[in-house]
N, C-alpha and C positions, 0 to 999 in steps of 0.2 A: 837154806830156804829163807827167802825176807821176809820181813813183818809184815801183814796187811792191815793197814791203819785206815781210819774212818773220820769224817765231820758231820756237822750235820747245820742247814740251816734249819731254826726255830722260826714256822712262819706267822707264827701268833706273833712274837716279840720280835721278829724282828734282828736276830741276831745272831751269829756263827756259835756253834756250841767247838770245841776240839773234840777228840775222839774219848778221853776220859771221862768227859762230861755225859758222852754219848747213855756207855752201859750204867751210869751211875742211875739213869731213869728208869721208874719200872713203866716200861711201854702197854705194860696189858692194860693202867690206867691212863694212857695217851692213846689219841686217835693217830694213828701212825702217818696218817696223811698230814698231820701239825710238822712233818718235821721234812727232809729232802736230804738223804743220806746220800753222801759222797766218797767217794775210794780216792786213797791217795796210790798213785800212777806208779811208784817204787823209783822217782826220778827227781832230783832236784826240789824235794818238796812240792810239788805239783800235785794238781789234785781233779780230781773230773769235775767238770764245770768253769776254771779258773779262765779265767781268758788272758791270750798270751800275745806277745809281739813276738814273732822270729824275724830274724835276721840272714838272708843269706851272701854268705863269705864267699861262695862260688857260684856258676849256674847250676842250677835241680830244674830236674823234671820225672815229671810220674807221669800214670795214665790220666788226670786230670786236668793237668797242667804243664808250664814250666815257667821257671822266672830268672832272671838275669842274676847274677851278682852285685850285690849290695839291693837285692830288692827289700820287701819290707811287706809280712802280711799280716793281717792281727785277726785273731780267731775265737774258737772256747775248747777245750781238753772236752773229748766226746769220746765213749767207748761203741765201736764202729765194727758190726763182724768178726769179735772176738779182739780185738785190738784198738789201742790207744790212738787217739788221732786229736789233729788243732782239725778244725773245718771253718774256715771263711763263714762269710754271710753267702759265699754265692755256692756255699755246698764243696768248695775243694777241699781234700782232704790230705793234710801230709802226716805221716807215719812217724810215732815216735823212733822207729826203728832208726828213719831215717833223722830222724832230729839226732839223735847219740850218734849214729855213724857217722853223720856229712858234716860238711862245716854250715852248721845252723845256729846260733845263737837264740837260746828261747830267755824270756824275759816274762814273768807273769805281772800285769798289770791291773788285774781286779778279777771281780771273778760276779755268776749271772746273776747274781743276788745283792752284793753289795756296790756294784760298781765299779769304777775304774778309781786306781790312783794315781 
C-alpha cells in the first residue's frame, strides 16, 4: 500500500507548508479555510494543484482531444471523477493513467499558488 502524503498552502503567509508541518498544527485553533490542503498523486513527486508541462513522444488522443507528436500542453494536476488528471485552461483533460503508460513526458513547472518556475 503507498503513503498518502499531504502539503498545504498557508493562505495568511503566504507560503507551502510540507506534509510534517501540516499535522504539527492543532487545526481546532485554525480556521481551516487559512489553509488549501493538497494530495500528493503517488507519481513522481506531483501533487494536486501543481501545474505541469507534458510532452508527447507520440500522437494521443482521448475523448477530448488529440495531439500530434512532439506537441506540448501545459495544465494543473486536478482530481476529476475519482481520478488524477492535468486539464488545460480549455477543460481537456489527460489521465495520469495515460501519462505513466504512453510516451508523455510530464515536467512540473509551478504550481496555482506560487507560480511558475
Amino acid at each position: 500500500m503507498r503513503e498518502i502524503k499531504f502539503r498545504a498552502w498557508d493562505k495568511k503567509k503566504k507560503i507551502m507548508l510540507p506534509g510534517s508541518s501540516i499535522w504539527k498544527c492543532d487545526f481546532r485553533e485554525y480556521n481551516t479555510g487559512d489553509y488549501a490542503i493538497m494530495q500528493y498523486i503517488g507519481f513522481k513527486n506531483i501533487c494536486q494543484g501543481d501545474k505541469c508541462r507534458l510532452t508527447f513522444n507520440e500522437f494521443y488522443s482521448n475523448h477530448h482531444f488529440s495531439i500530434d507528436e512532439g506537441g506540448i500542453l501545459v495544465g494543473v494536476v486536478k482530481m476529476v471523477d475519482c481520478m488524477w488528471v492535468v486539464m488545460t485552461d480549455d477543460k481537456s483533460e489527460i489521465p495520469f493513467y495515460d501519462i505513466i503508460n504512453g510516451e508523455i513526458d510530464v515536467e512540473v513547472i509551478g504550481n496555482i499558488y506560487e507560480g511558475e518556475s
